[in-house]
N, C-alpha and C positions, 0 to 999 in steps of 0.2 A: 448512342453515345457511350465511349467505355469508360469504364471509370478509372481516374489516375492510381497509378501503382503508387503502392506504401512504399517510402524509404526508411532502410532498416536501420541507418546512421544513426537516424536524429530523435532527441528525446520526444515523446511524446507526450499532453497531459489528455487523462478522460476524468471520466466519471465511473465509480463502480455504480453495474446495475442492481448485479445480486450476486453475491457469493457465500455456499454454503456446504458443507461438507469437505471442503480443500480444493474448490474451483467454483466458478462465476464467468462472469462476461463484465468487460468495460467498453466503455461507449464513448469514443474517440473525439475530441474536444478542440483539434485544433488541426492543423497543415493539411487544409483543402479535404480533408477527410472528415468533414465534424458529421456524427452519426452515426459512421459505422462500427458495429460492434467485433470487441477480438475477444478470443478465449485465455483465461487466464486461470492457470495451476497453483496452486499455494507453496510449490517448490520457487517457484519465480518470485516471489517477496523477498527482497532484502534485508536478511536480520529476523527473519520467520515471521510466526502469526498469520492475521488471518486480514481479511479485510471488512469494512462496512459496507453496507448500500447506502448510496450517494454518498462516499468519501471520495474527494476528489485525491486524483494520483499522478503520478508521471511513471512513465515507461519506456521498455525498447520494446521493438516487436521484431520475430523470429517468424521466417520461412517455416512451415511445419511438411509433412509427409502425410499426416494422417486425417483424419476426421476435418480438422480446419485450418484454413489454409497459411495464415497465420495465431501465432501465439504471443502473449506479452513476455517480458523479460525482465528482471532488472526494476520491480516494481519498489516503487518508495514514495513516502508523502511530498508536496508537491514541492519541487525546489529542490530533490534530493535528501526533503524531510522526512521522520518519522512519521508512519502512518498511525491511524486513529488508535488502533487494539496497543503500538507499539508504543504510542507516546502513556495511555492509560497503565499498562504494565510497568511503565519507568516508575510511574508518580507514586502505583499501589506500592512498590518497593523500597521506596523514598519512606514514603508513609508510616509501612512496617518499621524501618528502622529508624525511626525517630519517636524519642521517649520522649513526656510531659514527665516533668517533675511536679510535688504539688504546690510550688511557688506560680504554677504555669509558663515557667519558663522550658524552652525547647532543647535537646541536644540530641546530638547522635551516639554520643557515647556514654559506658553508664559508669561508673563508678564507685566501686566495691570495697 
């Protein structure tokens, strides 16, 4: 029995299984292909960063030439959302620039 070809059209969601040093594998979640795993680059993240294990994602997937036989693409939280590292990095910056004054009220700007 062969197994059905991936279409490269349509979004895909997985699961990351592991990704570390600026590549991993995601584990394919949905359109008749749930299981198999594709390779994925840290240049294919949308908006940089990195990924988690078991953050779930949406993707494209790309025809490759080399080592496997496809690649992910166009990787983002699911929904076209912010992934896990991207949405933590918002908040840490958020955070940074938000002063407590000692009434404990909050602002973002300081006043000199």
């Amino acid at each position: 029995m062969s197994t059905p070809s991936l279409a490269l059209e349509e979004p895909y969601l997985g699961q990351v299984k592991w990704f570390t040093k600026g590549y991993g594998f995601i584990t394919i979640l949905n359109n008749n292909h749930v299981g198999q795993e594709v390779f994925v680059h840290h240049s294919a993240i949308k908006n940089g960063g990195n990924l988690e294990s078991g953050e779930y994602v949406q993707f494209f997937l790309e025809q490759t030439t080399g080592k496997h036989k496809f690649q992910v693409s166009e990787v983002s939280g699911v929904l076209g959302g912010l992934t896990l590292f991207q949405y933590r990095q918002q908040h840490r910056t958020k955070k940074s620039n938000t002063v407590v004054s000692n009434t404990g009220a909050t602002s973002n700007e300081i006043t000199l």
